[in-house]
N, C-alpha and C positions, 0 to 999 in steps of 0.2 A: 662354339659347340652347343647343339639347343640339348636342352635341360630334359631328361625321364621328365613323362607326364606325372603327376604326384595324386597314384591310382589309389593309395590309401585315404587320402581327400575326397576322392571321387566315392569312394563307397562307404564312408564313413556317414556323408550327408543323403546318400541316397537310402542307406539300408539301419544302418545304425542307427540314426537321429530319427527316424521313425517311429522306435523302438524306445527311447529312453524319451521323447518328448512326453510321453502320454503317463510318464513320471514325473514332470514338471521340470525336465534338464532343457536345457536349450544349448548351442552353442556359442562357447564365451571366445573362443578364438578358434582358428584350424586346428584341431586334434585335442580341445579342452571342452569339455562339457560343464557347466555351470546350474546351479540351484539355491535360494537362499528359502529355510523353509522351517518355520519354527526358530530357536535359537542358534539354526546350525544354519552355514555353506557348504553345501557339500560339492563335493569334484569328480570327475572323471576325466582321466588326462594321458595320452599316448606319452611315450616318452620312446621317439624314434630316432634309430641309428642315421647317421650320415651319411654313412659309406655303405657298399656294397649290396646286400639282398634286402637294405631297409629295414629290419627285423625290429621291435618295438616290444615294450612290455608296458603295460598296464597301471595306471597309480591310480585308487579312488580312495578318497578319505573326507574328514570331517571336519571343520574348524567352528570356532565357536564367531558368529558374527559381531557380538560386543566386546571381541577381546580386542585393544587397542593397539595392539601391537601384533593386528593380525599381519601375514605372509601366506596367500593364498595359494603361492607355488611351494610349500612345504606344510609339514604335518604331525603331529604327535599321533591322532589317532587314525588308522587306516594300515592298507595293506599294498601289495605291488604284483599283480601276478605278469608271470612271462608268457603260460601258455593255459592250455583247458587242457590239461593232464587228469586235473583230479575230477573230471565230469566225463572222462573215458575217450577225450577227443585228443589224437594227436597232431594236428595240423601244427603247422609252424607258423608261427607269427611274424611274417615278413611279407612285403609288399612292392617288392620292386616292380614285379610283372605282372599287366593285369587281371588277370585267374588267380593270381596267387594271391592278390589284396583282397579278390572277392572273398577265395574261400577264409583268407585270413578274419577278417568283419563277421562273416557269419559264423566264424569258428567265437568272435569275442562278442557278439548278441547273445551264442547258447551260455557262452558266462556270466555276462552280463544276466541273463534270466537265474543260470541254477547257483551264483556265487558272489554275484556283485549285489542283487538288487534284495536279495535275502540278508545280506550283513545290512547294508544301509537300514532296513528296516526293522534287524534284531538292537541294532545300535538308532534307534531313533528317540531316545529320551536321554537328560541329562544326566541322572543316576546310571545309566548303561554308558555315556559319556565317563563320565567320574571313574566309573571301574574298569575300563579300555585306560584310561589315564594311571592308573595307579597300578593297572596290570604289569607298564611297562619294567622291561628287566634292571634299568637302571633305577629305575623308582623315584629319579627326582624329578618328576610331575607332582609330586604329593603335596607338595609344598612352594608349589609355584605361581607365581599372578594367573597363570591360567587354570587352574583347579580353582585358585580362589575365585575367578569371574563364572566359572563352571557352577559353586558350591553357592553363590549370592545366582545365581540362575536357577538354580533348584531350593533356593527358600533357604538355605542353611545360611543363615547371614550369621551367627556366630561362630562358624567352621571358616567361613571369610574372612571374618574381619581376625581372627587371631592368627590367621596363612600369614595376611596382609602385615600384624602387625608386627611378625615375626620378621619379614622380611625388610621392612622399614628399622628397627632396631638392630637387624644386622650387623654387626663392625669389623666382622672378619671380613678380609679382603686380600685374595692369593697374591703374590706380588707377582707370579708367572705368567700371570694373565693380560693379554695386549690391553691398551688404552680402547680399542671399539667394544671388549668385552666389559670393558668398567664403566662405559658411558651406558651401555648397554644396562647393567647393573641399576646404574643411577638413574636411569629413563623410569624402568620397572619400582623402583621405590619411588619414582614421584608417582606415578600411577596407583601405588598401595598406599598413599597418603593422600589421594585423593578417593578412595575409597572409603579409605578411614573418618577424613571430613564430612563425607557425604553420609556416613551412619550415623556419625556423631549429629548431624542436622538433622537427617529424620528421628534421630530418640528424643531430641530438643521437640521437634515440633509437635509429633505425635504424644508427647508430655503434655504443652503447651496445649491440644486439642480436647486429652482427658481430663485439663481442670479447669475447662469452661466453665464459669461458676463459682467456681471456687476461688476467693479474692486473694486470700493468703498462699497457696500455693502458685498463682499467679505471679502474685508482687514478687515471692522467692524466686520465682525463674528471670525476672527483670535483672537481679542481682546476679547469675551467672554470666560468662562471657559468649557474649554471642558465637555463634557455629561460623567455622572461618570459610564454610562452602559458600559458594552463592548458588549449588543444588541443592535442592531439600529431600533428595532420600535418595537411595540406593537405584532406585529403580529407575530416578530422572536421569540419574549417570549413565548407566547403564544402557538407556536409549542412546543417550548421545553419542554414547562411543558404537552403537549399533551403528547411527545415521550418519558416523563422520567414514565410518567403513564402507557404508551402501554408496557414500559419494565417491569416495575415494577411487575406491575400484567399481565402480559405473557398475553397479548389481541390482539398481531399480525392478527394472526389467524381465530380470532371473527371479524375483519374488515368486514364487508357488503359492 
């Protein structure tokens, strides 16, 4: 039996990608739009039925590029629309038939202009990051490795390192919880302990650099235990887990 043409493909690259490239998106698969730009990737991504009139709804959101334990196919900060209702348009968002994917795409460029492409750039700094994060209703973003990669992004390296250290000395441990949530657990604290190492290196060196000169404050830092990082600041980690992410997931490319 030959397969519906996949008319939502067809006018996504024709009409859509036109439109969001000249925002620095490009296409990262069929019906996902991709951008890494600043400390963020941000997305645009269909999420289409299987069955029947094809109907789709919308996910764009944010993720932090240096977080280590990114998941590009999910999101803390972002939103999911179904239709352009609230820009006065009620087209339906389905695409089985080809008039209907057309008017569908153009129905989601006029959103993508008065509702996607306006949040992307009310949220485009990390402080607007932070409070999308902390807005959430459950509120434990507040205190999680990704606020803290968020808060060592926007300068607040003491609002980090106490996130991190908090969750490194953590000892409660639900017992309800399966064995992938407690590896999970234990991933995220080796990751805040190497945070931790790595501030603990740059206060060492940047010490080590203010008392060029000075022989007795020198000779004392000899006598301290060396920094267990072999990075020396926050920032050299930080890249790293940027560029193990840009590899990972082949986002070179997608650089804006």
């Amino acid at each position: 039996m030959a397969r519906n043409p996949d008319y939502l493909n067809k006018y996504i690259k024709q009409l859509l990608l036109t439109v969001v490239d000249k925002d620095g998106f490009a296409l990262y698969k069929p019906k996902v739009f991709m951008r890494v730009k600043g400390p963020f990737v941000d997305t645009i991504s269909f999420q289409v039925s299987q069955y029947g009139d094809k109907c789709f709804h919308i996910h764009y959101y944010k993720n932090l590029i240096a977080y280590p334990f990114l998941d590009i196919n999910s999101y803390t900060v972002g939103n999911r629309l179904s239709d352009n209702r609230l820009n006065g348009d009620e087209t339906e968002w389905c695409g089985f038939e080809e008039e209907q994917a057309k008017l569908a795409i153009e129905s989601v460029i006029n959103a993508y202009n008065k509702t996607i492409r306006p949040w992307f750039s009310a949220v485009s700094t990390i402080p607007e990051y932070i409070f999308e994060i902390v807005s959430q209703h459950n509120n434990k973003g507040f205190s999680s490795l990704e606020s803290a990669i968020a808060f060592a992004e926007g300068g607040k390296r003491n609002r980090a390192w106490w996130i991190c250290s908090d969750l490194v000395n953590d000892e409660e441990e639900d017992e309800e919880i399966g064995d992938d949530e407690k590896e999970e657990i234990r991933l995220h604290k080796r990751a805040c302990q190497q945070y931790l190492d790595a501030s603990e290196a740059e206060s060492f060196f940047e010490m080590k650099t203010d008392s060029a000169g000075n022989s007795q404050i020198l000779q004392a830092l000899t006598q301290l235990p060396k920094p267990n990082s072999e990075v020396k600041s926050v920032d050299a980690l930080l890249e790293i887990w940027r560029d193990q992410n840009i590899e990972k997931f082949k986002l070179l490319e997608y650089v804006a």
